[in-house]
N, C-alpha and C positions, 0 to 999 in steps of 0.2 A: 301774468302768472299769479296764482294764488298763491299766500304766501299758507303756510302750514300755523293751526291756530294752537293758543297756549291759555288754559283756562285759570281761571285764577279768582280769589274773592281777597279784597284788601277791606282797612279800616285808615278812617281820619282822623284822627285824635287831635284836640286842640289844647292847647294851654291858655291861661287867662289874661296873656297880652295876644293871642289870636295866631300865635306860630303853631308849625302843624309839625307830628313827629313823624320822620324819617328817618329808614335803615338801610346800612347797605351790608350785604352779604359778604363772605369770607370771597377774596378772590376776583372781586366787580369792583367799579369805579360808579358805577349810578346807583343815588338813593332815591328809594322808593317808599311807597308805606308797608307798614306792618301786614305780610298775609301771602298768601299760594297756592298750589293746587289744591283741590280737593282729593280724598279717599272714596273709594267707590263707596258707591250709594247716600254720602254727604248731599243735603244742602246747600247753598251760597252762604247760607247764618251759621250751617255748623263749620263751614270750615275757617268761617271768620274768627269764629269764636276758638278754636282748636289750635291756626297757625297762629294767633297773636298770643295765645297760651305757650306754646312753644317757644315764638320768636322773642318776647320782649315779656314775658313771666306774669301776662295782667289779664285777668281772670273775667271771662264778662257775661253777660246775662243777654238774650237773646231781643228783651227789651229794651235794651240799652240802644241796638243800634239801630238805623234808620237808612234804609236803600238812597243811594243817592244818585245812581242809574247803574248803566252798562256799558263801558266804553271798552273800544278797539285800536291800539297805538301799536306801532313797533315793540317788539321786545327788548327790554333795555338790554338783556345781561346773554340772547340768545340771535344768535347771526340767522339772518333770512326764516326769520318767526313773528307774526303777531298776537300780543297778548289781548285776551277777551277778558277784561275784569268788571266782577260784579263788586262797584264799593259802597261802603258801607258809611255813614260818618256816628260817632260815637254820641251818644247822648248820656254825656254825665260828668262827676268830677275828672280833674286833672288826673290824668296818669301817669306814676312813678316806674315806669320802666325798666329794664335793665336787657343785657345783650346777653342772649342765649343762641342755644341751636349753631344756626347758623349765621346768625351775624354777627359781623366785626364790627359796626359801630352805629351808634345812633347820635341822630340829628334833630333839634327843632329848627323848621326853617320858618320866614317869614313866608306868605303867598308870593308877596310882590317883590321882595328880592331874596336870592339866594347862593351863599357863598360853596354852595357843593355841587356836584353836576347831577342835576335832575333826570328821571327817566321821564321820556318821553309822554307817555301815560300823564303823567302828573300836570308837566307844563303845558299840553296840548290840548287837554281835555279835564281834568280833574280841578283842577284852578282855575281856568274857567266858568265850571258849572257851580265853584262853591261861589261864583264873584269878583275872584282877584284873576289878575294876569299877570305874570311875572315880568315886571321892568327890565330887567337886567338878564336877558339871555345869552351873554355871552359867557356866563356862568355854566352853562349846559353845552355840551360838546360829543 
């Protein structure tokens, strides 16, 4: 069975010990990166640029970020869905974030281990292709 697909554009954001920032939504148990659907007639850049405006208040420039493919995991936060995300990784200073919209909380996690439970997307594919793999999977459930 096909499973029913969910589109979506994230970002990577890194801090200057190499942890990456993660959020989780009001109501979910899995963190994710900053980002989501697009609006009709969006781009994968505008909507990057637009949900991380939204989600976490930090404003960015279309050169700023850098395609770093197109992956397809399970959906963290949506039963018998898979998410198709275009990510981005950010290229520039640290980001001072804050929790808008719809998130309850944010996280910098390490690649290689992680003390919150990962979406699938991230530990499966996302971590991999930046490099790291996550050690410790019994963190993700």
């Amino acid at each position: 069975m096909v499973l029913p697909q969910i589109h979506v554009s994230a970002v990577v954001f890194r801090d200057a010990q190499g942890q990456v920032l993660t959020v989780r939504k009001h109501g979910t148990d899995k963190f994710m990166f900053p980002g989501g659907k697009p609006e009709p007639g969006e781009t994968s850049v505008e909507t990057a640029i637009r949900e991380v405006r939204e989600e976490i208040g930090v404003s960015l420039k279309a050169k700023q970020l850098t395609q770093l493919g197109i992956f397809e995991a399970p959906a963290a936060n949506e039963a018998e869905h898979n998410v198709v995300a275009t990510v981005f990784i950010h290229e520039g200073d640290t980001v001072v974030p804050h929790s808008a919209a719809e998130i309850a909380e944010l996280s910098w996690v390490s690649p290689h281990h992680s003390d919150v439970a990962l979406a699938p997307l991230l530990v499966d594919h996302v971590f991999p292709a930046l490099g790291h793999d996550l050690e410790d999977s019994s963190a993700i459930s």
